[in-house]
C-alpha positions as CSV (number, residue, x, y, z in Angstrom):
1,X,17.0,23.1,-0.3
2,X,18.8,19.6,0.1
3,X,22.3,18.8,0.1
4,X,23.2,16.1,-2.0
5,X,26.2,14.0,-1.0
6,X,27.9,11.8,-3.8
7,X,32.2,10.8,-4.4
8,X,32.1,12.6,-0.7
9,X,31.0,16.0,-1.4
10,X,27.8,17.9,-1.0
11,X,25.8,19.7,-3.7
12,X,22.6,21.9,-2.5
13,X,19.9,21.6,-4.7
14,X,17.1,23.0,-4.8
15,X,14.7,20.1,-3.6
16,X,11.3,21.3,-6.0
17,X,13.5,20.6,-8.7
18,X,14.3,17.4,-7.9
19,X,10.6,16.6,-6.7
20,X,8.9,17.8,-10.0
21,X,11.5,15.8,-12.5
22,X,11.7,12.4,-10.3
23,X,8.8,10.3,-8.4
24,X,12.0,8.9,-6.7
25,X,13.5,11.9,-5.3
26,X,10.3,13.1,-4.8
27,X,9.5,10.0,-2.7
28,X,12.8,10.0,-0.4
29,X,12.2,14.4,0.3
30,X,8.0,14.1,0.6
31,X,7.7,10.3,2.4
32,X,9.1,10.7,5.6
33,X,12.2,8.7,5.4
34,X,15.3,9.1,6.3
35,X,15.8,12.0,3.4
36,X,12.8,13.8,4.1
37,X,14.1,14.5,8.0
38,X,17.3,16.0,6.8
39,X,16.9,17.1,4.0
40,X,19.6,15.6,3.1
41,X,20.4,12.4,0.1
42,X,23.1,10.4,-0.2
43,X,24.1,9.2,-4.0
44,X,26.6,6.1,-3.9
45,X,28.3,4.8,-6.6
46,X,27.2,7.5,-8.1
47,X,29.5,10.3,-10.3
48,X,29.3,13.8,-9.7
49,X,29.9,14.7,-13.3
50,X,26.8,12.4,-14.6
51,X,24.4,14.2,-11.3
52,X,25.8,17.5,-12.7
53,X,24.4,16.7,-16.1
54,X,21.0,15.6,-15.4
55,X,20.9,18.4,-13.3
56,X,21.1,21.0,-16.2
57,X,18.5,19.5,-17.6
58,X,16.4,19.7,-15.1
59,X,17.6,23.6,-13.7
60,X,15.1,26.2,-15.8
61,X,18.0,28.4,-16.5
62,X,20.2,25.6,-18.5
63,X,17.3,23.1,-19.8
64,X,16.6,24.2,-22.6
65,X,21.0,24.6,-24.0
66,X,21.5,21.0,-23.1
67,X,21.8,18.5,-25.2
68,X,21.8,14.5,-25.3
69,X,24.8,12.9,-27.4
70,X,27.0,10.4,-28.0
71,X,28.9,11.3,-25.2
72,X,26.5,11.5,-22.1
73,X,23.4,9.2,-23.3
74,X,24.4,6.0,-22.0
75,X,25.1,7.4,-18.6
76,X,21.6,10.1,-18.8
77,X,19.7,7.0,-19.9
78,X,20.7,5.0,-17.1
79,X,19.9,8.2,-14.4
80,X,16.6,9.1,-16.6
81,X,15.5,5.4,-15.5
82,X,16.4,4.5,-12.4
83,X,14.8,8.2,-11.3
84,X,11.8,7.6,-13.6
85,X,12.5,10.8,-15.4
86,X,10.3,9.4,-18.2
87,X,9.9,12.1,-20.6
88,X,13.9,12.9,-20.6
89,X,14.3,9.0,-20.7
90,X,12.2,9.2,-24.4
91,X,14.9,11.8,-25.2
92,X,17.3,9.7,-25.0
93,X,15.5,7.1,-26.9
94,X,14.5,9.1,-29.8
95,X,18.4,10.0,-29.9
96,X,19.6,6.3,-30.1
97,X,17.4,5.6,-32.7
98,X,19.2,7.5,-34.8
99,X,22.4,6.0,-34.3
100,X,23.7,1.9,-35.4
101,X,21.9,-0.7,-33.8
102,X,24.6,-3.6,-32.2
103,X,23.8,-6.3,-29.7
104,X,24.6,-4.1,-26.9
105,X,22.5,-1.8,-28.4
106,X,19.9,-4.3,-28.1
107,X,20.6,-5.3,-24.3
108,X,20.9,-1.9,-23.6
109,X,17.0,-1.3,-24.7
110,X,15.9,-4.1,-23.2
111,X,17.2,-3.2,-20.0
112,X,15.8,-0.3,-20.0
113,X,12.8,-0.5,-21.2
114,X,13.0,1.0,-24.6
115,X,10.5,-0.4,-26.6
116,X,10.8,1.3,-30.0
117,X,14.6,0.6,-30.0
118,X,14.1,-2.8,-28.9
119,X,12.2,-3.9,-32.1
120,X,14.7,-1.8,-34.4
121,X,17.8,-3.1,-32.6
122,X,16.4,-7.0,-33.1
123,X,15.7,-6.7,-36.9
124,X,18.8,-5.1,-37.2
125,X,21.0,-7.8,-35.3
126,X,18.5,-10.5,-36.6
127,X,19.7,-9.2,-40.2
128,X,23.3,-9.1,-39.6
129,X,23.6,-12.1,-37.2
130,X,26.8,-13.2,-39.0
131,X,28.5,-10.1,-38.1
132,X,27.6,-9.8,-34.6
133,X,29.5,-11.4,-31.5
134,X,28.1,-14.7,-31.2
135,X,29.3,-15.4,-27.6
136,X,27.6,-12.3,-25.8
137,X,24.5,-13.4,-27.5
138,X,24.7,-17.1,-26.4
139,X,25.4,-15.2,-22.9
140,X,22.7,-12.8,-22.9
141,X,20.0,-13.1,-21.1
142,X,17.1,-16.1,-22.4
143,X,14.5,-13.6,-22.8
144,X,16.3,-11.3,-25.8
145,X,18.3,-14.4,-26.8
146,X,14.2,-16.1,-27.4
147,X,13.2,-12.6,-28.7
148,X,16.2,-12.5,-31.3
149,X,15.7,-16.4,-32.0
150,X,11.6,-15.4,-33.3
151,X,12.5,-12.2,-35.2
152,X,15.7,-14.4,-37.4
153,X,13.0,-17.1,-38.1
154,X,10.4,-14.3,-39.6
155,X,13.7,-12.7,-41.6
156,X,14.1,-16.3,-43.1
157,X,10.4,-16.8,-43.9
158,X,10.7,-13.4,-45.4
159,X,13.5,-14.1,-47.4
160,X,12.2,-17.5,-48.5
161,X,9.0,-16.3,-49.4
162,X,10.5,-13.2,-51.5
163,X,12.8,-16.0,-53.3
164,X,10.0,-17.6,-54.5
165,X,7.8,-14.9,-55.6
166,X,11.3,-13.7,-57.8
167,X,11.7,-17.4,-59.0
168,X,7.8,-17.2,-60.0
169,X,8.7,-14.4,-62.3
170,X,11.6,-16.1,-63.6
171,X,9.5,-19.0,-64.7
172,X,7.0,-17.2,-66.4
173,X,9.2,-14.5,-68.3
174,X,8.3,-14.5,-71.7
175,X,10.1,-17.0,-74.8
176,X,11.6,-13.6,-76.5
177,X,13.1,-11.3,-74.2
178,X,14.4,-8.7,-76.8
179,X,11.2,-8.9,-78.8
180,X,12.4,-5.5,-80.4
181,X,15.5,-6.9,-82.2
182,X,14.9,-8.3,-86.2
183,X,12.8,-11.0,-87.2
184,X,14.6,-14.3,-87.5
185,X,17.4,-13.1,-85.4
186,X,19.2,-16.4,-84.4
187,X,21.6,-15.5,-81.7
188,X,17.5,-14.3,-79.2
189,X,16.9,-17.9,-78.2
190,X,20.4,-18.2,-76.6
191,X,20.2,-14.6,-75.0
192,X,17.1,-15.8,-73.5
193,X,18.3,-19.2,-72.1
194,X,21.5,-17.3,-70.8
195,X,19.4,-14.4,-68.9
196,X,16.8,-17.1,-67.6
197,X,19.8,-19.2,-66.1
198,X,21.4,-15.8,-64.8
199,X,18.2,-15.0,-62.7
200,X,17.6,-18.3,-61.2
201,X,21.1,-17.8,-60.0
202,X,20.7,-14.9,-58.4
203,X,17.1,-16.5,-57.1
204,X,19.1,-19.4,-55.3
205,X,21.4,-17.1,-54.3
206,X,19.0,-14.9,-52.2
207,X,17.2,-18.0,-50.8
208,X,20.9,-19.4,-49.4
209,X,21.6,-15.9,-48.0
């Protein structure tokens, strides 16, 4: 057993569970530090509510009834990667990438290592630059602010080059767009004038966007 001290109280744990789920706690009870003599580990700046949470998921009895949401995977994340708890830390990935990307979504993925959220977070905020806060991003670190920089120019080339292929098939739509309606028909040339100027608008549109 250890005793685990955090926001001055103690909890014993039993210390093969912490061994098993973390290299780190494994490290401090099996390397002969300070730990490993007394049994004993000292958690600060750390919650006792969050400690309580990663340990049911790592207890046999309660593993398997908890759950990673909304509420608790910011904090779980953040435990799941500084103890190396790497399959619980995928968990918590596979969750996120269900929910909205947002710039701190972004930072939060990079920080961690997430790489699957990482890419999906910078389309998404490459995307919908406009709407995100422009400030934190000129503030955020030069390696996602570069990585977000690359993925905006690909969007635009994307964009561009879809614009043209649409303006392509605008050119070469055929004289008679209502082929079906009467011989001799006068009012056909003007509907095709009018629809050909309607979808080189929306072409010039798209390539402005």
């Amino acid at each position: 057993m250890v005793s685990v001290s955090i926001e001055g109280e103690s909890i014993i744990v039993p210390s093969g569970i912490l061994e098993a789920a973390s290299p780190v706690f494994a490290s401090m009870l099996t390397g002969g530090m300070k730990e490993t003599i007394e049994q004993a580990i000292c958690l600060p700046g750390k919650r006792k509510r969050d400690f309580e949470d990663v340990l049911g998921f790592l207890r046999p009895g309660s593993s398997r009834t908890m759950q990673i949401n909304e509420k608790n995977v910011d904090y779980l994340l953040q435990w799941f990667d500084e103890y190396q708890m790497l399959d619980l830390k995928s968990e918590c990935e596979e969750f996120l990438l269900t929910l909205p990307c947002s710039f701190d979504r972004l930072l939060q993925a990079k920080q961690h290592g997430l790489q699957k959220q990482c890419a999906r977070c910078l389309q998404e905020v490459a995307r919908n630059f406009e709407n995100e806060p422009i400030e934190a991003i000129v503030e955020a670190s030069p390696d996602v602010l570069r990585q977000l920089l690359l993925v905006m120019q690909q969007c635009q080339r994307e964009r561009a080059a879809k614009a043209q292929e649409l303006e392509a098939q605008v050119r070469n739509l055929p004289n008679r767009l209502f082929s079906s309606l009467p011989a001799g028909h006068t009012t056909v040339s003007r509907v095709d004038e009018m629809a050909r100027n309607k979808l080189q608008d929306l072409v010039a549109q798209i390539k402005f966007r």
